[in-house]
C-alpha positions as CSV (number, residue, x, y, z in Angstrom):
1,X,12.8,13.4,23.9
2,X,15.2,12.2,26.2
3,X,16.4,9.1,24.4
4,X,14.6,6.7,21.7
5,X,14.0,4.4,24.4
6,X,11.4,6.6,25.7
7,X,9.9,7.0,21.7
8,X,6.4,5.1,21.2
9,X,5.6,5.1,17.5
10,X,2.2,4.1,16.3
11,X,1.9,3.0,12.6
12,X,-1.3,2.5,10.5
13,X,-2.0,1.0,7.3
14,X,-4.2,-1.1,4.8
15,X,-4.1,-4.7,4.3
16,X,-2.3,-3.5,0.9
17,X,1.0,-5.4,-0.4
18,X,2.6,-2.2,-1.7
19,X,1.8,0.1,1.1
20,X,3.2,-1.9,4.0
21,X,6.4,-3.3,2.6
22,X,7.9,0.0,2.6
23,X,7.2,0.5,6.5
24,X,8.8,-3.0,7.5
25,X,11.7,-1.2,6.8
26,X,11.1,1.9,8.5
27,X,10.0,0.0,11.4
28,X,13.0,-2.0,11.5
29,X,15.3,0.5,11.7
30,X,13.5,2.4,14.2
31,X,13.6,-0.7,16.8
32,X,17.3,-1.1,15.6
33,X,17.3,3.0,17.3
34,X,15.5,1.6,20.4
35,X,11.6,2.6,19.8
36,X,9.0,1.1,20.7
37,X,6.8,0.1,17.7
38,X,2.8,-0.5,17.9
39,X,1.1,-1.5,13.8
40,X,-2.3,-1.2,13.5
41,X,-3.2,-3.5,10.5
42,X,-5.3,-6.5,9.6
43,X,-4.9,-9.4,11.3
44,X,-3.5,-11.4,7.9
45,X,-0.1,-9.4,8.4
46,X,-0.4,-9.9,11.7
47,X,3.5,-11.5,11.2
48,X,4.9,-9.4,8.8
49,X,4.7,-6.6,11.4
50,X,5.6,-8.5,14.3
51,X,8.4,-10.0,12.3
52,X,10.3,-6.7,12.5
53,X,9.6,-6.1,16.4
54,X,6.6,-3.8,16.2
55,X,3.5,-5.3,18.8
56,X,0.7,-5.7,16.0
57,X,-3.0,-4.0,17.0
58,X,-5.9,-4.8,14.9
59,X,-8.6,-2.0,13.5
60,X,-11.7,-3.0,16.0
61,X,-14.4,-3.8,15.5
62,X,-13.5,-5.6,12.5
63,X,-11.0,-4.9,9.5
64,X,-10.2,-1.5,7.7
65,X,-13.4,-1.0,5.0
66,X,-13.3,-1.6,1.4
67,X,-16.4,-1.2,1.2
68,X,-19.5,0.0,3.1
69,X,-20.7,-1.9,6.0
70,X,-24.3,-3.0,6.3
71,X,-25.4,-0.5,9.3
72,X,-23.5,2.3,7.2
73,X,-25.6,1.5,3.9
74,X,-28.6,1.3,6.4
75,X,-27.6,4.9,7.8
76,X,-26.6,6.7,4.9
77,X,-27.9,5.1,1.4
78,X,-30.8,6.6,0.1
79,X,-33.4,3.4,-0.8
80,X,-32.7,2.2,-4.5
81,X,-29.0,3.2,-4.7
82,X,-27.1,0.7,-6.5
83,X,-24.5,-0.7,-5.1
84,X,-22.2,0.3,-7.7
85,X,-22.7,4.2,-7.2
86,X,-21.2,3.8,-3.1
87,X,-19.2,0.5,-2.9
88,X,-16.1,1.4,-4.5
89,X,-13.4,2.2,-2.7
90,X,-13.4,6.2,-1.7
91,X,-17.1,6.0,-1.0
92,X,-16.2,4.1,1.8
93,X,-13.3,6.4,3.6
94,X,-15.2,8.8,5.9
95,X,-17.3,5.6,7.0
96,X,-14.5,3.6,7.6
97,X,-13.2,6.5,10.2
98,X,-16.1,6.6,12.2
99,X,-16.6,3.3,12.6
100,X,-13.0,2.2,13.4
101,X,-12.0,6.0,15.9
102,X,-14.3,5.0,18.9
103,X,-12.4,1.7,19.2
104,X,-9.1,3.1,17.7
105,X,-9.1,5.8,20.6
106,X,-9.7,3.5,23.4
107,X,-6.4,1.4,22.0
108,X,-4.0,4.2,21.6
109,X,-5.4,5.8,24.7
110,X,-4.2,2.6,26.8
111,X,-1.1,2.4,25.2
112,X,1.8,2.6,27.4
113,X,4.0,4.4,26.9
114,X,2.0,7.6,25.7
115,X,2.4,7.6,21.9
116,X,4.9,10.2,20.3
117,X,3.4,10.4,17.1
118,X,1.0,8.6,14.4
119,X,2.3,7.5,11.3
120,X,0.2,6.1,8.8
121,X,-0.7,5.5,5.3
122,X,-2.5,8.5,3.5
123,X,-5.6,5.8,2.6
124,X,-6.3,5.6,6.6
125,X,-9.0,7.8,6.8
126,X,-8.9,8.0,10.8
127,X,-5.5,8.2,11.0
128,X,-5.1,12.3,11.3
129,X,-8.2,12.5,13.6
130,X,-6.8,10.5,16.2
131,X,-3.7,12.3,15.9
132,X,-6.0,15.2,16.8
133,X,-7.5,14.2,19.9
134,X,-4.3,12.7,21.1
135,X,-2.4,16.3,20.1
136,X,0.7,14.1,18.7
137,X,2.0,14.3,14.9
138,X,0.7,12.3,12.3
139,X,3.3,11.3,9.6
140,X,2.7,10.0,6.6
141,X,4.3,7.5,4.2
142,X,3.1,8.1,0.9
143,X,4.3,5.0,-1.4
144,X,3.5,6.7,-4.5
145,X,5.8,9.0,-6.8
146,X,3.3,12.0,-5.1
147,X,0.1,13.2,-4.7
148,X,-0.2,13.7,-8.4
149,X,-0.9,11.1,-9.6
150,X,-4.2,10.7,-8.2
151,X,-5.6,14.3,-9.1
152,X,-8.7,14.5,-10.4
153,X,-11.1,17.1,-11.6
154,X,-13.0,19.8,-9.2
155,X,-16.0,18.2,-10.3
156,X,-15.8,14.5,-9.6
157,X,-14.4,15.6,-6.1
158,X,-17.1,17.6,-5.6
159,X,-19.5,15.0,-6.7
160,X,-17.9,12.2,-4.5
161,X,-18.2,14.3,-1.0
162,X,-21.7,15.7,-1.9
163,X,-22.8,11.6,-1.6
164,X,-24.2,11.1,1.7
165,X,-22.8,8.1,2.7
166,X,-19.6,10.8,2.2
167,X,-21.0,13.3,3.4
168,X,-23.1,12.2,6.3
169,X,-19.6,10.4,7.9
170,X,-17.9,13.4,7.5
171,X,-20.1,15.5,9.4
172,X,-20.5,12.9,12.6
173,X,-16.5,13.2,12.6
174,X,-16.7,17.1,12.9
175,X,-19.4,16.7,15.7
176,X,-17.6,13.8,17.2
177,X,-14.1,15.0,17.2
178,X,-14.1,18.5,16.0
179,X,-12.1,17.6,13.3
180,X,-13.1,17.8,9.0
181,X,-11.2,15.1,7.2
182,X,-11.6,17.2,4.0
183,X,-10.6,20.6,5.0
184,X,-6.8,19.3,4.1
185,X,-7.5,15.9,2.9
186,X,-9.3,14.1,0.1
187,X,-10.6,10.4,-0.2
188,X,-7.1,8.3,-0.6
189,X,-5.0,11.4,0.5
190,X,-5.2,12.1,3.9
191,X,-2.0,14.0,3.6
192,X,-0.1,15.4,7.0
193,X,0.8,18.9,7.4
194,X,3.9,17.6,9.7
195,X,5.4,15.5,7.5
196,X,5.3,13.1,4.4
197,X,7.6,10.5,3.7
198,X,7.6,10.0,-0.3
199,X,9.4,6.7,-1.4
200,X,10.6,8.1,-4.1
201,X,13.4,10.7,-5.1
202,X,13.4,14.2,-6.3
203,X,13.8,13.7,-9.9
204,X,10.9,11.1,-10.3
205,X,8.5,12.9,-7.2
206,X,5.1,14.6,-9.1
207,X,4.0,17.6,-6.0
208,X,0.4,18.6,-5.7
209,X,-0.9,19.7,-9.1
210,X,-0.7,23.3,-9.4
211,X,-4.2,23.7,-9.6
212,X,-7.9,22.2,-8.2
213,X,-7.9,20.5,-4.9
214,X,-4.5,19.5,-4.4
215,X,-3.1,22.7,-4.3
216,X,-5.6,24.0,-2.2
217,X,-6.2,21.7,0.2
218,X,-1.7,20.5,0.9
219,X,0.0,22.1,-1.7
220,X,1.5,24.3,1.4
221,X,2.2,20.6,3.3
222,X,6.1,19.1,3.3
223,X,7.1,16.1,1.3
224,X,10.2,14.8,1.7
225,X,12.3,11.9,-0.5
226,X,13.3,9.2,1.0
227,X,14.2,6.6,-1.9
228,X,13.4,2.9,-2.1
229,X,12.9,1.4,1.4
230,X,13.8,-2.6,0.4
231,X,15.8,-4.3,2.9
232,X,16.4,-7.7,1.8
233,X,16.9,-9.0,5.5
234,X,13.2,-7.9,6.0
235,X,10.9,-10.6,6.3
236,X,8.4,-9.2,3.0
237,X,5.1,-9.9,1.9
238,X,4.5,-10.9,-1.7
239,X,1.2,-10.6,-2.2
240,X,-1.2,-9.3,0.8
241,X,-3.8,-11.1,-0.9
242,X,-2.8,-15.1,-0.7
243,X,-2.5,-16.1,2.5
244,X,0.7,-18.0,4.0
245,X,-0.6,-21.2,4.7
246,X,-1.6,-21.2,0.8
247,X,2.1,-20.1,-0.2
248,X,3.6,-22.8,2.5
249,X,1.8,-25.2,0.1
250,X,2.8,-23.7,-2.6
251,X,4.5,-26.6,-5.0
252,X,6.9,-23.7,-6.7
253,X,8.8,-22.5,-3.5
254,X,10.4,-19.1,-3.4
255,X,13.9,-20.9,-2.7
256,X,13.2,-23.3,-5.8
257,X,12.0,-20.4,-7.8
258,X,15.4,-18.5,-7.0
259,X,17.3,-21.7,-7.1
260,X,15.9,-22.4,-10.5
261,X,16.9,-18.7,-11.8
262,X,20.4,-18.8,-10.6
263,X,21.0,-21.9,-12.5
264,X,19.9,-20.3,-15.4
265,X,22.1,-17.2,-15.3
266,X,24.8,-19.9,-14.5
267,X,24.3,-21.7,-17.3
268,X,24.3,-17.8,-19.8
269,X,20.3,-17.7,-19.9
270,X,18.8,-14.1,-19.4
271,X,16.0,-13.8,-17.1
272,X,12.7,-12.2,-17.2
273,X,10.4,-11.4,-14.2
274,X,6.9,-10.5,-15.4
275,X,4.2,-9.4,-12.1
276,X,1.2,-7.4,-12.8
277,X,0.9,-6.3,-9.1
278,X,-1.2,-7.6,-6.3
279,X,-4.8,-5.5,-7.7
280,X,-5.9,-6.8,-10.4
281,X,-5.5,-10.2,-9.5
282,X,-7.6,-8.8,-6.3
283,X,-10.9,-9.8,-5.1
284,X,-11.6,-6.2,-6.1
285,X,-11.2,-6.1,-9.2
286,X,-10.4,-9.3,-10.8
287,X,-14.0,-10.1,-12.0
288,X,-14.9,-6.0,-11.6
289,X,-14.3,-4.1,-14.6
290,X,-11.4,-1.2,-13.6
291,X,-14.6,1.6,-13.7
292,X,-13.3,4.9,-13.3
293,X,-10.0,4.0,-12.0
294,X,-8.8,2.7,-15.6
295,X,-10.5,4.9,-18.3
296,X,-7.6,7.2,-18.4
297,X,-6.0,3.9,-19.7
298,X,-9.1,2.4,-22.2
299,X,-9.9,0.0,-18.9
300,X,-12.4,1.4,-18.0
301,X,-15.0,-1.5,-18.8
302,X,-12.0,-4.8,-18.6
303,X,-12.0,-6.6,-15.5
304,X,-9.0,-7.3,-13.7
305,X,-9.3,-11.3,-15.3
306,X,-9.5,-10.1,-18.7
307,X,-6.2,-8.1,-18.5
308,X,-4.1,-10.6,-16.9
309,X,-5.1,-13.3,-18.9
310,X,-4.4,-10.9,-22.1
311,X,-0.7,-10.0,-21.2
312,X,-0.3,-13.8,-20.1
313,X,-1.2,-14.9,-23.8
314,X,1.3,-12.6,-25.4
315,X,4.0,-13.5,-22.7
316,X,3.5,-17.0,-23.5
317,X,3.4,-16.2,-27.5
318,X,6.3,-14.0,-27.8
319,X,8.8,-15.5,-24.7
320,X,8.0,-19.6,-24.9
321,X,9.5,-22.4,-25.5
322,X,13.0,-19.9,-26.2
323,X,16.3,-21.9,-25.0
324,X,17.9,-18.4,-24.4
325,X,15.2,-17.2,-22.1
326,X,13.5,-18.7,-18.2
327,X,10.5,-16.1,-17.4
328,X,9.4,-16.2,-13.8
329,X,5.5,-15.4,-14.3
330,X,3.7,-14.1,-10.7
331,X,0.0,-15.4,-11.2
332,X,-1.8,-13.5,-8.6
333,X,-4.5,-15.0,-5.9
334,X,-6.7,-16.4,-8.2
335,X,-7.1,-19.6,-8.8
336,X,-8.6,-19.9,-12.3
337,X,-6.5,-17.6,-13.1
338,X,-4.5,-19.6,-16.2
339,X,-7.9,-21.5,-17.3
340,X,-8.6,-21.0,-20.9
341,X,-5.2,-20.0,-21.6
342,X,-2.7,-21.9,-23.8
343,X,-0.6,-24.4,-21.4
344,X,2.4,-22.9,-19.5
345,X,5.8,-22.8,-22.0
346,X,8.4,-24.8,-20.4
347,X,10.6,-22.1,-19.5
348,X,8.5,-20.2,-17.8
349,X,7.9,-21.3,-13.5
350,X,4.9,-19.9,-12.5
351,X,3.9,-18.8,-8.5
352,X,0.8,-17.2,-7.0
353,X,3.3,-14.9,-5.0
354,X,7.2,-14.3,-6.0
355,X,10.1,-13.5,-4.3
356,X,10.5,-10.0,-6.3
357,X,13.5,-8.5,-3.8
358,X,15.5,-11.9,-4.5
359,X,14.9,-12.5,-8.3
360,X,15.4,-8.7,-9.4
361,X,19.3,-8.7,-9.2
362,X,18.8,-11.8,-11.6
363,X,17.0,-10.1,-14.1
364,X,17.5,-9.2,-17.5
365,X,14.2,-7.2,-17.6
366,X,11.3,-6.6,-15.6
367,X,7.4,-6.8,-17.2
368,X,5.5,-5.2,-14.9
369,X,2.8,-2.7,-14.0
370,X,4.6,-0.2,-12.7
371,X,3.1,0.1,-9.3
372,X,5.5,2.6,-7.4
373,X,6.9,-0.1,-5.4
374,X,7.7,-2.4,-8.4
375,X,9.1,0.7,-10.4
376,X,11.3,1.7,-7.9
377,X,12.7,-1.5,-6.7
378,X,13.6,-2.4,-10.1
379,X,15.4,0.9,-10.7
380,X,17.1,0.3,-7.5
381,X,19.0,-2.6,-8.7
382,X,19.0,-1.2,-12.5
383,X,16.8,-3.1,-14.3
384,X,15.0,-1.9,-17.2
385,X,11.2,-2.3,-17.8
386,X,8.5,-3.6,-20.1
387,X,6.0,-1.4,-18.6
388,X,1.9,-2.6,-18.7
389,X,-0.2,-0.3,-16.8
390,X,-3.6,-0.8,-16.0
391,X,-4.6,2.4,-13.3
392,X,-4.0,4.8,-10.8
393,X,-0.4,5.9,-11.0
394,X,0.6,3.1,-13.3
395,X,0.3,5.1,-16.2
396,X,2.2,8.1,-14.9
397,X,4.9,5.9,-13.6
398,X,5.4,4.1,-16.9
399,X,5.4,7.6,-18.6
400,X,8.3,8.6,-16.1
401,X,10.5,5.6,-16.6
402,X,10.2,6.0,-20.7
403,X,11.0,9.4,-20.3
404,X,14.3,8.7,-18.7
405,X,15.2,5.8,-21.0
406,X,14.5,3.0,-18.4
407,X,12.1,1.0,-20.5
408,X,9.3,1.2,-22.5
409,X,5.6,2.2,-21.7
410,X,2.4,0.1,-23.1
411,X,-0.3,2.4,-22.8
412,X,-4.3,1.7,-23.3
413,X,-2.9,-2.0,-22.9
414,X,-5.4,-4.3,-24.2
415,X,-4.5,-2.9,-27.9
416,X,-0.9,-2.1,-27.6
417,X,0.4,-5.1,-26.0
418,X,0.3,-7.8,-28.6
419,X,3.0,-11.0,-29.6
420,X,4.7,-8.7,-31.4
421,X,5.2,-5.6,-29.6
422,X,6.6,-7.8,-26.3
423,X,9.0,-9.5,-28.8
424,X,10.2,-5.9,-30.1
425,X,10.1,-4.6,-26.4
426,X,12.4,-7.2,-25.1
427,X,14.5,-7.1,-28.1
428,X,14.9,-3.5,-27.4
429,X,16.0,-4.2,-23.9
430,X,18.0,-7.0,-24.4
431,X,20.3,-5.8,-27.2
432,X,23.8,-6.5,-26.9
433,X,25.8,-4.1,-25.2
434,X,28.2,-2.3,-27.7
435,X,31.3,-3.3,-25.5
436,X,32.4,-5.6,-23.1
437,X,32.2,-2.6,-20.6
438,X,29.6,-0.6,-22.4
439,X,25.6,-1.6,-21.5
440,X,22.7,-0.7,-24.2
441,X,20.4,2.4,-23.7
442,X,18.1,1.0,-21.8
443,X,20.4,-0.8,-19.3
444,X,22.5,2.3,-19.1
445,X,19.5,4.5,-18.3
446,X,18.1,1.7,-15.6
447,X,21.2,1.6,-13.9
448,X,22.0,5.8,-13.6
449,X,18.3,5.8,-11.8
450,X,20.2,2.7,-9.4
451,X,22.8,5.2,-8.3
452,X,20.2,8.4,-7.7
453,X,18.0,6.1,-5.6
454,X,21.1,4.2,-3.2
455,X,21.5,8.0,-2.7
456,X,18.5,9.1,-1.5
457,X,18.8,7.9,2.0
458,X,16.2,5.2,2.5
459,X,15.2,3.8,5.8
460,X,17.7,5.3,7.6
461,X,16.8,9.0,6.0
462,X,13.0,8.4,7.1
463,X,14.0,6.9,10.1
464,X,15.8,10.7,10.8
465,X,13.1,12.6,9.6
466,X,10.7,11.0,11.9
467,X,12.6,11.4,15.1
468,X,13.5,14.1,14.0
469,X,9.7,15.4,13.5
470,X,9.1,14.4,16.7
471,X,11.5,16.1,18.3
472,X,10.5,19.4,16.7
473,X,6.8,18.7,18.1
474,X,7.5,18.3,21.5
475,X,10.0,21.1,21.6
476,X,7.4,23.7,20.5
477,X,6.4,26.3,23.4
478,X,2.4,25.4,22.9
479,X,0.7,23.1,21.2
480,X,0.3,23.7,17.2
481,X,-3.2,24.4,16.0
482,X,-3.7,21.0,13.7
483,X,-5.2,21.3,10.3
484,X,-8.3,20.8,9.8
485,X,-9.7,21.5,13.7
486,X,-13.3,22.5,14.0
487,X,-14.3,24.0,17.4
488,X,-17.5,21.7,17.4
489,X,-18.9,20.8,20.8
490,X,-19.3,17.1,22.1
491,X,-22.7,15.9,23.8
492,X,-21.5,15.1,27.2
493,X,-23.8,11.7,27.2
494,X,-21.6,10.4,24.4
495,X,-18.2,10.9,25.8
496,X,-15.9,10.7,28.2
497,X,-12.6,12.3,29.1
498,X,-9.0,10.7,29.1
499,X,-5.9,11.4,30.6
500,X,-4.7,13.2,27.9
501,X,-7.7,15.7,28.4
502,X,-8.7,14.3,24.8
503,X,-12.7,13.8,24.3
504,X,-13.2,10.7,23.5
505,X,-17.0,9.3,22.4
506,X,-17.6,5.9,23.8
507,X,-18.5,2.8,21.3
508,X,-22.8,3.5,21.2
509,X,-22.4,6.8,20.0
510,X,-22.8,5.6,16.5
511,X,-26.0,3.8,16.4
């Protein structure tokens, strides 16, 4: 590669708050190095992407699947199948690919110039195939402490890709495209054998489980560290899930909400920030109970509602009406979402979205959920953590920043967070330093983890590996053999050839 000028990066993702922010600021400082940027991403953050210089591409013919579509369920779902057993999330992966790759193809193949490389999210299912046919890298930016966190037994894998609505998608890729999503890839870890960017570091980073799947599948792949990627002068979204025209209405502003906090501190209160994350408070799962996703954590049958409105009523009981104390409290999308609950205390301000990257250097203490995202950005500016996790890596993540003295962990929520153990938590956390110079445990611990992640590098470290990654690709002698190839032969009447020499089918081939 002659100069950046000439690099064309493609980036793909989810309409998910946590796994775009951190590629704002990858994309960011790759235009600051002259590339061109394309973002394939729903059309609601359309301007977060553009925002940062990157051209924005939607997922045709219609937006990245949460769930199955109705020709898909017509296709694939055995008569009498309830729509529980294939609607959640990873039943609807290897669908979601062969929908969106006829139309995905056709984009990137008129994309000028040529693109250098694919980087992408490890939930886009697609992603790696069309890295495939185009015979680029794909790159992936994994915004989770590793792939750990989301083992899970041989047997529920194998149960999940025996399902034909798995199953059946899966083989219509390897006909299509000659190409197995699942000979190195599982549903929500489409992991790249180039490359992973890990926005974490090395202390706090959990690698492919020794055993099962994981280890089988990419425990040979690379994963490299690349620290918090938070740039304040990004333009951020705060929740993916509430649009802007419904925060520009907003009566609690994100400039009143910091405005109000930095009279507070002004004036010698302490500041807590409490967020349960963008999910739960999610279309998905907010009147949904948490299934399988939260019965390592006794959620298993609580809806997303049900939690939030539990943790709010402590909040309110153990931090109200306290002259010491303002609590900014992020709501969430919902509206209802404070209906039946005792009226707001009046030192709390309360927002369907928060400005998290502004009010953190405020804080005092963090509640939160410990999404990877939130846990790392609060370590980043060394603030310790009341930690309520309700699933996925929550609970691994709250385990990690206990471990290292960074806060405390609420496990199996809905019993161990009451009044009184919030109280004692943010007693804990807020005890007076021994010394004018001397900080508590807590805050000692928090801001040691500060230091470790402002070394790790961030966008400018993942901006290096990628060019660099790309680099070492086109410099080989002969194209690599890609992971996961199948040499499966393409009907003719379905396809058609493009200038790359890439078979490409055409948009009726999946009837």
């Amino acid at each position: 590669m002659a100069s950046n000028q000439a690099c064309h990066l493609v980036f793909m993702n989810i309409k998910a708050t946590g796994h775009v922010n951190p590629t704002l600021s990858i994309v960011a400082e790759l235009k600051a190095r002259g590339c061109q940027i394309t973002y394939f991403v729903d059309e609601e953050l359309r301007s977060y992407v553009e925002a940062v210089g990157a051209s924005w591409r939607p997922f045709r013919p219609g937006k990245h699947l949460q769930e199955l579509d109705e020709a898909g369920i017509a296709k694939y779902v055995p008569e009498g199948t309830s729509k529980e057993r294939y609607n959640p999330l990873p039943h609807s992966q290897a669908r979601a690919a062969e929908l969106l790759l006829p139309a995905l193809l056709e984009d990137l193949a008129s994309l000028e110039p040529k693109p250098a490389a694919i980087i992408y999210d490890p939930f886009v299912s697609s992603a790696r195939v069309a890295a495939h046919v185009l015979q680029v890298p794909a790159i992936a930016t994994l915004t989770m402490p590793g792939p750990a966190v989301l083992d899970k037994p041989k047997a529920v894998q194998d149960t999940w890709e025996a399902e034909p609505w798995v199953d059946g998608p899966r083989r219509a890729i390897i006909e299509q495209y000659g190409f197995d999503i699942f000979a190195q890839g599982m549903p929500l870890e489409f992991y790249s054998p180039v490359m992973n960017l890990v926005t974490t570091i090395d202390e706090l980073f959990m690698p492919p489980a020794p055993t099962g799947y994981q280890q089988e599948r990419f425990g040979s792949f690379p994963f490299r560290m690349v620290g918090l990627l938070a740039q304040a002068s990004v333009k951020r979204i705060a929740n993916a899930n509430v649009a802007e025209d419904s925060k520009a209405a907003e009566t609690v502003t994100a400039e009143s909400i910091v405005a109000a906090v930095q009279d507070a501190v002004q004036v010698g209160k302490q500041v807590i920030y409490a967020s349960l994350g963008t999910v739960a408070t999610s279309d998905a799962f907010y009147k949904k109970p948490f299934g399988h996703y939260g019965e390592q954590n006794g959620l298993a049958d609580v809806t997303g509602r049900e939690i939030a409105q539990h943790v709010f009523r402590c909040c309110f009981e153990a931090f109200g009406n306290r002259d010491d104390l303002v609590v900014a409290l992020s709501l969430g999308a919902q509206d209802d979402i404070l209906d039946g609950l005792p009226p707001l205390p009046a030192n709390f301000i309360a927002s369907r979205a928060m400005p998290q990257l502004q009010l953190l250097p405020l804080c005092s203490a963090f509640l939160t959920h410990a999404g990877a995202n939130s846990m790392h950005e609060a370590l980043g500016h060394g603030v310790p953590m009341i930690v309520v996790p309700m699933f996925g890596d929550q609970p691994l993540n709250g385990d990690s920043i206990a471990k290292r003295g960074a806060g405390l962990n609420f496990r199996s929520p809905m019993q161990s967070v009451t009044t009184e153990s919030l109280q004692g938590a943010l007693n804990q956390l807020l005890e007076p330093s021994v010394g004018p110079d001397e900080c508590n445990s807590f805050q000692k611990a928090a801001k040691a983890m500060a230091k470790k992640i402002a070394d790790a590098g961030g966008a400018q470290k993942a901006a290096d590996i990628i060019l660099q990654s790309v680099q070492t690709w086109m410099g080989r002698e002969s194209l690599p053999v890609l992971l996961g190839k199948r040499e499966v032969p393409c009907k003719e009447s379905h396809c058609k050839v493009v200038a790359t020499g890439a078979v490409i089918p055409s948009q009726d081939s999946l009837a």
